[in-house]
LOGU-722332 format. One line per field, with one value per residue (C-alpha): residue number from 0; residue in one letter; x, z, y. Coordinates in nm, 4 decimals. Layout:
REM LOGU-722332
pos: [NUM	...]
code: [A	...]
u: [X	...]
w: [Z	...]
v: [Y	...]
REM end
This chain:
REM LOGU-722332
pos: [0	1	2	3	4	5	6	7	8	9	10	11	12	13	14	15	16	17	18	19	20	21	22	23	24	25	26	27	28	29	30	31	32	33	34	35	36	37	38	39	40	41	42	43	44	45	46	47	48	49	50	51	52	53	54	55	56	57	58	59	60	61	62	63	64	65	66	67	68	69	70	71	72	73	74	75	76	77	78	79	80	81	82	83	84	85	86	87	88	89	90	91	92	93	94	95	96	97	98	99	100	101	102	103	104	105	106	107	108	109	110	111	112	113	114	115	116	117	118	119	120	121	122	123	124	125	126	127	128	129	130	131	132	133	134	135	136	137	138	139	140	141	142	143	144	145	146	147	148	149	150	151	152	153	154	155	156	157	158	159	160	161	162	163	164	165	166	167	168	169	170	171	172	173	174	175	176	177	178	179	180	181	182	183	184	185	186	187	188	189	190	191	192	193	194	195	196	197	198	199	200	201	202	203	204	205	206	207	208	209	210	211	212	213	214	215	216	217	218	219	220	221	222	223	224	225	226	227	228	229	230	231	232	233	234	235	236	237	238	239	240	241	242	243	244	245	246	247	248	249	250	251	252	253	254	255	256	257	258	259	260	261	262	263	264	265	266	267	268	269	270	271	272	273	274	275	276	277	278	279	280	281	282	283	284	285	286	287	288	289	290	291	292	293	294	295	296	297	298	299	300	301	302	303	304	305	306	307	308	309	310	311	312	313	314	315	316	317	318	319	320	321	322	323	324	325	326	327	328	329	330	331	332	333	334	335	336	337	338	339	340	341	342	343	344	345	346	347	348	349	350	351	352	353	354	355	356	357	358	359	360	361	362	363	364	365	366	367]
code: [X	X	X	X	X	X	X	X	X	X	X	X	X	X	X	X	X	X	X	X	X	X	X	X	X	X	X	X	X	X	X	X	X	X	X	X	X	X	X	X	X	X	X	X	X	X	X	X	X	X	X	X	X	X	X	X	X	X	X	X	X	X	X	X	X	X	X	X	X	X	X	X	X	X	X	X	X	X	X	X	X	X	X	X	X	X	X	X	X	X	X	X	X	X	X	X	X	X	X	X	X	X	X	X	X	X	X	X	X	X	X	X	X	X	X	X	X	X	X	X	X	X	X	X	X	X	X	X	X	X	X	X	X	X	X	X	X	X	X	X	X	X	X	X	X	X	X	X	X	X	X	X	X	X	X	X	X	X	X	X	X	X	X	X	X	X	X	X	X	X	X	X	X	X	X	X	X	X	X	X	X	X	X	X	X	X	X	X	X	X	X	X	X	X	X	X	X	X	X	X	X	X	X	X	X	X	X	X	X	X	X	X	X	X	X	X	X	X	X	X	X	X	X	X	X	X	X	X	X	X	X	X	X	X	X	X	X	X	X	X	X	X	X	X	X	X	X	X	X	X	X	X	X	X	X	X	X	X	X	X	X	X	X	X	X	X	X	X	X	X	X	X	X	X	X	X	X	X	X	X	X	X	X	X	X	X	X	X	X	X	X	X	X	X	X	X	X	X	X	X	X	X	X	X	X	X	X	X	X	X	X	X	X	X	X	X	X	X	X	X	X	X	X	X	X	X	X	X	X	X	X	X	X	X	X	X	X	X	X	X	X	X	X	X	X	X	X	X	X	X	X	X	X	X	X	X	X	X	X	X	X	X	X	X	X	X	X	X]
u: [14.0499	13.9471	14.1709	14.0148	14.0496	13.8222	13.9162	13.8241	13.7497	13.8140	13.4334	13.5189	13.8158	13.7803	14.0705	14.2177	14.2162	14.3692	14.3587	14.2546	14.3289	14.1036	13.9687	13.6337	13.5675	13.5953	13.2660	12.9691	12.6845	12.3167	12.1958	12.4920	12.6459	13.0085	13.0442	13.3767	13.3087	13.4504	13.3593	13.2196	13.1731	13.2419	13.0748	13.0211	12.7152	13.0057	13.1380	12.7963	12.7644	13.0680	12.9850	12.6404	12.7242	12.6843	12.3397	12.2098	12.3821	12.5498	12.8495	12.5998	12.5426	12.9318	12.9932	13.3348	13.5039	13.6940	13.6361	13.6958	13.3752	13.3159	13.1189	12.9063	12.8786	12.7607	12.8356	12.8601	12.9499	13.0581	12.9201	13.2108	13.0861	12.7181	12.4939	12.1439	11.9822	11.8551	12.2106	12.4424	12.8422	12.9405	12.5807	12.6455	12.4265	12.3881	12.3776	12.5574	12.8572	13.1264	13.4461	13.6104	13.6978	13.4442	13.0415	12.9560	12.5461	12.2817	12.0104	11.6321	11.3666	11.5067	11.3356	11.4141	11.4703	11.7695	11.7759	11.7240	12.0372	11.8498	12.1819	12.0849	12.2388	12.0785	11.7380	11.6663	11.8082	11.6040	11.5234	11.5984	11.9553	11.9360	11.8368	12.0511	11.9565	12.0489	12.2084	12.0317	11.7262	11.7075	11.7123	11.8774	12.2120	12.4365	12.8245	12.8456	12.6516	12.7319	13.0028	12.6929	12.4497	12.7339	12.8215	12.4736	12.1718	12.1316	12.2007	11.8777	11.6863	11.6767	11.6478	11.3430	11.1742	11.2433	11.0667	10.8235	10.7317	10.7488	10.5510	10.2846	10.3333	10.2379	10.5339	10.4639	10.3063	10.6524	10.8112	11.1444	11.3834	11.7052	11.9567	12.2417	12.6013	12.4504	12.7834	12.7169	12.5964	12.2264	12.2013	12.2386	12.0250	11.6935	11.8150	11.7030	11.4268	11.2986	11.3902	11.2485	10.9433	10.9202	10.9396	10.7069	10.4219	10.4829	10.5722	10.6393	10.8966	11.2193	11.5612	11.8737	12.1738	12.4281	12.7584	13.1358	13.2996	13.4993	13.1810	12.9877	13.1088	13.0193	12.7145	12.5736	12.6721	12.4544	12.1520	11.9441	11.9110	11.7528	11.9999	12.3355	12.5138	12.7903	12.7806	12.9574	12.6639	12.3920	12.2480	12.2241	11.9201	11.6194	11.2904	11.0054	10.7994	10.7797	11.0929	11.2122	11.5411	11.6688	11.9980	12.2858	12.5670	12.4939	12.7099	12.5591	12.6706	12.4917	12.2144	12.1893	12.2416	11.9385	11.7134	11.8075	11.7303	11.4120	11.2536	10.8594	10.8962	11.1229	10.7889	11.0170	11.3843	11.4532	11.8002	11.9688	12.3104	12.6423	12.8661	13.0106	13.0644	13.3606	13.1317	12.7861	12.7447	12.7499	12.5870	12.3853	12.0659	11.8416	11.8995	11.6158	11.6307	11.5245	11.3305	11.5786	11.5254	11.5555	11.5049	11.4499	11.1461	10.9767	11.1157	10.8583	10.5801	10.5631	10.6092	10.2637	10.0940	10.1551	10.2502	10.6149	10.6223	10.4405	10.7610	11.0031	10.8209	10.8572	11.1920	11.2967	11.1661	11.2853	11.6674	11.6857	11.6283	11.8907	12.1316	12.1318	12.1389	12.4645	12.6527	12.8382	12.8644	13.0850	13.4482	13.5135	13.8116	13.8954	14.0946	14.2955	14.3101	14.3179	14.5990	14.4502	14.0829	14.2834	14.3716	14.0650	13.8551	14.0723	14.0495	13.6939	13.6654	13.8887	13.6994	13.9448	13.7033	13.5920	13.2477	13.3122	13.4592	13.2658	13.5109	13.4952	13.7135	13.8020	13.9348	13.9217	14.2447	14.4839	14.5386	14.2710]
w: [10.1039	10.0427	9.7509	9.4616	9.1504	8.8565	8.5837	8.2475	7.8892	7.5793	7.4685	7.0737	7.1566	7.4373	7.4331	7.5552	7.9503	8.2078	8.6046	8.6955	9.0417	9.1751	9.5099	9.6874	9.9582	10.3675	10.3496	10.1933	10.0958	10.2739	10.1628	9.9872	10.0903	9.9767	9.9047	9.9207	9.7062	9.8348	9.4888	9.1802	8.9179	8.5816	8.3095	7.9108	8.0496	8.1399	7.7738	7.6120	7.8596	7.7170	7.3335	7.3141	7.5965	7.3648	7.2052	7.5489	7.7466	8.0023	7.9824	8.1565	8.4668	8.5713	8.3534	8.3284	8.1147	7.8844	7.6106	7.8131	8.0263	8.3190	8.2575	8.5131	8.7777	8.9926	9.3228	9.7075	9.8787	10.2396	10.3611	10.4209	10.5047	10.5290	10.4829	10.5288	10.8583	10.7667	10.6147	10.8327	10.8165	10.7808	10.6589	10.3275	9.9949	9.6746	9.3556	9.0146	9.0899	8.8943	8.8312	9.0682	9.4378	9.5409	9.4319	9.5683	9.5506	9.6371	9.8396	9.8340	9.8987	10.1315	10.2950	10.5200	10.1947	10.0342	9.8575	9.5197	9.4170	9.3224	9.1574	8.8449	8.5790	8.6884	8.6904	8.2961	8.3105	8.3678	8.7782	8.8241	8.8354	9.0620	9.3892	9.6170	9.8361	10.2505	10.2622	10.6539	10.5592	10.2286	10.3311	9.9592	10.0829	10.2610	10.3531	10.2083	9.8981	9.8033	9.5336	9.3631	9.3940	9.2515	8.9452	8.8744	9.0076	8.7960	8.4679	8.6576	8.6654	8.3008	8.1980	8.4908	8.2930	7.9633	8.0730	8.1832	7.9081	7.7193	7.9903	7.9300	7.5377	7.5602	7.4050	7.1097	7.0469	6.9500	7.0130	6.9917	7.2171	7.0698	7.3295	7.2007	7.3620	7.5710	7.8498	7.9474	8.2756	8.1382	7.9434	8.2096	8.4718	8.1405	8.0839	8.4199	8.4101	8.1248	8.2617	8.5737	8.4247	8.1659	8.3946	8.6727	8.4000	8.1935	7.9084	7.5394	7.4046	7.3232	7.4824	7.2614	7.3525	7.0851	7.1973	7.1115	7.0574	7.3366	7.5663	7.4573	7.7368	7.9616	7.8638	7.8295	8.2095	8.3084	8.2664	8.1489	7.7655	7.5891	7.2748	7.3127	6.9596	6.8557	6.5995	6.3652	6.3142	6.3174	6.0049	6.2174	6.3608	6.1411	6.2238	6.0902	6.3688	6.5082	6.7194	6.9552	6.9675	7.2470	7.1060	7.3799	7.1537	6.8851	6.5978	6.2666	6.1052	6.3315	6.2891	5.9093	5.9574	6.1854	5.9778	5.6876	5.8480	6.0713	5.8232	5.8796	6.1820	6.3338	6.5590	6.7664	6.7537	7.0829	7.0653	7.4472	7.4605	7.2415	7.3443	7.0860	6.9896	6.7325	6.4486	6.4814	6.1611	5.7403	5.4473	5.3841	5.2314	5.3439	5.6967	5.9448	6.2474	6.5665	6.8840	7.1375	7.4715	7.6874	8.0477	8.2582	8.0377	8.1164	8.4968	8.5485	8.2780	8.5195	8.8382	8.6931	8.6430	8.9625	9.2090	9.3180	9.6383	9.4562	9.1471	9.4061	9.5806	9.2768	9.1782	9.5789	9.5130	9.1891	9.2834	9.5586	9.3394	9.1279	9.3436	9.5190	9.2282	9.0425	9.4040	9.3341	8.9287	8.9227	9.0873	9.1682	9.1451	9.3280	9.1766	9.3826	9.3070	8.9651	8.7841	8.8203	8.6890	8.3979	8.2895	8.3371	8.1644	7.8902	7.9193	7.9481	7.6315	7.4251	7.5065	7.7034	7.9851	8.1371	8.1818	8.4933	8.6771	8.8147	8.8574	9.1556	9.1645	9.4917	9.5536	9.9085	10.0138	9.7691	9.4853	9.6165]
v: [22.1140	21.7990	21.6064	21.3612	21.1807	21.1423	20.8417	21.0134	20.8587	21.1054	21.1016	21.0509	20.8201	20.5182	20.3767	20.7103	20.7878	21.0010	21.0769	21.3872	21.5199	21.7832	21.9095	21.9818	22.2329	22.1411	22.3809	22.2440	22.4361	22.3611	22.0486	21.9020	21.6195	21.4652	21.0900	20.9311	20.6218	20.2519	20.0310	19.9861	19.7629	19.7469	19.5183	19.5717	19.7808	20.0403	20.0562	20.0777	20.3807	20.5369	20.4341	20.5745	20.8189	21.1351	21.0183	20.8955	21.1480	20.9259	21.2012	21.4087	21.2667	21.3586	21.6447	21.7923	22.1288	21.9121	21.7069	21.3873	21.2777	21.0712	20.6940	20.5947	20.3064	20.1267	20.0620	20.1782	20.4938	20.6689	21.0185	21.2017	21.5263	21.6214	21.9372	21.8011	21.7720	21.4064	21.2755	21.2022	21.1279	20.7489	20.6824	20.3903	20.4797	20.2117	20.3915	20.5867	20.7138	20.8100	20.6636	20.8806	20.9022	21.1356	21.2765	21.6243	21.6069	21.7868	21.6130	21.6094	21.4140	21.2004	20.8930	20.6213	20.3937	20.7014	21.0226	21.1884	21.3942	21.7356	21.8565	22.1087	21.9293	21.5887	21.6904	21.6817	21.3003	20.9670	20.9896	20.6478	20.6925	20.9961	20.7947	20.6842	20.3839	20.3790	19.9806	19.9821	20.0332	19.8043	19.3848	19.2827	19.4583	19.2852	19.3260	18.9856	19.0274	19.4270	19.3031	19.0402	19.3948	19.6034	19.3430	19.2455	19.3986	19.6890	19.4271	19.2469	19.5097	19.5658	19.2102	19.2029	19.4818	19.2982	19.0118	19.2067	19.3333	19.0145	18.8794	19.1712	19.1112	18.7569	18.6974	18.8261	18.4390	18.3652	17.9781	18.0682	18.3514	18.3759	18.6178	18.7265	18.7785	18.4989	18.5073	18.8990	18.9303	19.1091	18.8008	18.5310	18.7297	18.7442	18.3536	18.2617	18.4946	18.2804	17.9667	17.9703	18.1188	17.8469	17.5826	17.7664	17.8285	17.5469	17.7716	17.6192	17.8446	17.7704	17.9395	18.0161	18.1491	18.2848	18.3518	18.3185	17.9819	17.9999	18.0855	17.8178	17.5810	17.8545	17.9516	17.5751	17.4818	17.7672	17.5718	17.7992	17.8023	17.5009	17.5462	17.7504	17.7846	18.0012	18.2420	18.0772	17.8292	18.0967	17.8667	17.5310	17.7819	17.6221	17.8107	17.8212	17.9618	18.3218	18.4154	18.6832	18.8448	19.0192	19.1688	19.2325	19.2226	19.4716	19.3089	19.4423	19.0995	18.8966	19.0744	19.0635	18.6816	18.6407	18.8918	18.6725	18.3604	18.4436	18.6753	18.7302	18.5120	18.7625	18.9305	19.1382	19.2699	19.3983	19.6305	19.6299	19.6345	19.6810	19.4508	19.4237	19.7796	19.7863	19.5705	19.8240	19.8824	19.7937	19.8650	19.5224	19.6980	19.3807	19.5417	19.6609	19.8374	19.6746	19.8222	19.9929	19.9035	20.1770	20.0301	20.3858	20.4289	20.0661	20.1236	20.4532	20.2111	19.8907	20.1554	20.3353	19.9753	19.8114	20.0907	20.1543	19.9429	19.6674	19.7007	19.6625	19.3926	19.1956	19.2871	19.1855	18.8147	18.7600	18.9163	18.6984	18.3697	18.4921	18.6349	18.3043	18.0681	18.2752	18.3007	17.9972	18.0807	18.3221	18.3888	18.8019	18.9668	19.3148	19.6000	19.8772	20.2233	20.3760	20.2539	19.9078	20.0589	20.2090	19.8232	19.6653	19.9213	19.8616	19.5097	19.5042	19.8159	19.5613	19.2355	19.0825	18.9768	18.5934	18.5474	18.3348	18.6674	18.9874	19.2706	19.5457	19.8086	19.9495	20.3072	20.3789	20.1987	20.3582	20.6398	20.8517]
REM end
């Protein structure tokens, strides 16, 4: 027998966890394969998987018998043991894993690029978080950048599809962008997005970034956004042209306060993240719903318009611009084994976190 850990979340309560020890078979059945997992990262994306993880069915992905669930992440894995002819032991995959030590999955599909984990109760979930990428075979990975891929490159890929489909939109004609929870890691990958595409098409709109007071330092020496403000001065915002909002935070309050403000001008309220996750909701009546961004669905959209090898062609160049350019932005800081993931998830559920710091949790070497 093989011995494992899974770090569980109580679904209706996140600040409660526990370690669950548990074991997997020496014998594997054909075409499974086991994964003993080396890192992850975790971000705010992590707690907005376990917030809306009932509604969206993140729990799913991981399932377990009791009522607390696994969240997801990112990161790298091993082949421990291997069923399929065209897997093979020591092999290194990129993809979602649990927060665990181990993923038994079921392989199909496989190609020189990864595989697709066939498993039964993955199949009714968005694919794109069902393949498993082979770090040989793909040129972005790197053993000196997999940490920057783990922290950030999933966070890119949405923000790449929302400015896609801004791009596509035309921008909704809009002069303004106004992003929300502005320090998150999704935000500064769509703020250079924008930037660089501003300055590369000679592009007239104008880039806010709303964050806390203590960010704003932060967020300003970025050099991306053209105005950064916190949210206490919301109201120095004076616009009276149409405006975009790409919402990363989720504070009701701060929503009511730009709804107020931007009124008809506001042409599109684009919903992505929950950052802030305690302050979701209120009773203002003057408040409106925005658009919810879900990121799998625009992943398969832009894969139908342009072809998949064309998609990742473009996601390629535009990763490696800003993989390189936040390199030297950010510091990263390793965790061992599972008693330090307990603290940092709550660290990170209770919005103690630095902006300046991408956080990789390592269970190999310990605890496992």
């Amino acid at each position: 027998m093989i011995n494992a850990r899974d770090f569980r979340v109580k679904r209706d309560d996140l600040q409660s966890t526990k370690i669950v020890e548990k074991t997997y078979s020496n014998q594997l059945l054909d075409d499974q394969v086991l994964l003993e997992i080396d890192h992850f990262s975790i971000t705010s994306n992590n707690i907005t998987y376990g917030v809306v993880g009932t509604k969206m069915n993140y729990w799913d992905f991981f399932p377990t018998d009791s009522d607390y669930g696994i969240i997801p992440a990112w990161g790298f894995a091993n082949v421990l043991k291997s069923q399929h002819p065209n897997v093979k032991a020591g092999e290194r995959f990129y993809g979602y894993y649990p927060m665990s030590s181990h993923l038994l999955v079921n392989v199909d599909k496989v190609s020189q690029m990864g595989f697709v984990d066939q498993s039964e109760h993955r199949q009714k979930l968005p694919p794109v978080y069902n393949f498993y990428s082979n770090v040989q075979t793909d040129p972005s990975f790197t053993p000196d950048t997999e940490e920057l891929n783990s922290i950030y490159r999933p966070l890119f890929i949405t923000s790449f599809l929302i400015e896609a489909h801004l791009v596509k939109e035309k921008f909704y004609s809009a002069s303004y962008i106004i992003i929300t929870s502005a320090s998150s890691k999704t935000a500064q990958a769509l703020a250079s997005l924008l930037a660089h595409r501003k300055e590369r098409n000679d592009l007239q709109f104008h880039l806010v970034g709303l964050t806390s007071p203590k960010n704003t330092k932060f967020v300003s020496d970025l050099g991306w956004y053209d105005q950064v403000i916190s949210y206490d001065f919301i109201d120095q915002l004076k616009i009276n042209k149409k405006a975009i909002v790409i919402d990363f935070a989720g504070n009701y309050n701060t929503q009511v306060e730009l709804q107020s403000l931007l009124t008809e001008n506001l042409v599109y309220n684009c919903l992505v993240g929950i950052a802030d996750w305690k302050n979701l909701n209120g009773n203002d009546p003057k408040f409106q719903k925005g658009t919810f961004f879900f990121a799998p669905t625009y992943a398969v959209q832009f894969q139908e318009l342009w072809g998949r090898s064309e998609f990742m062609k473009k996601v390629g160049v535009t990763w490696k611009q800003f993989s390189d350019e936040v390199y030297s932005m950010i510091s990263i800081n390793e965790y061992d084994g599972f008693q330090e993931l307990e603290k940092l998830y709550l660290d990170m559920l209770n919005g103690r976190i630095d902006p300046q710091i991408g956080n990789i949790v390592k269970l190999s070497h310990k605890d496992s």
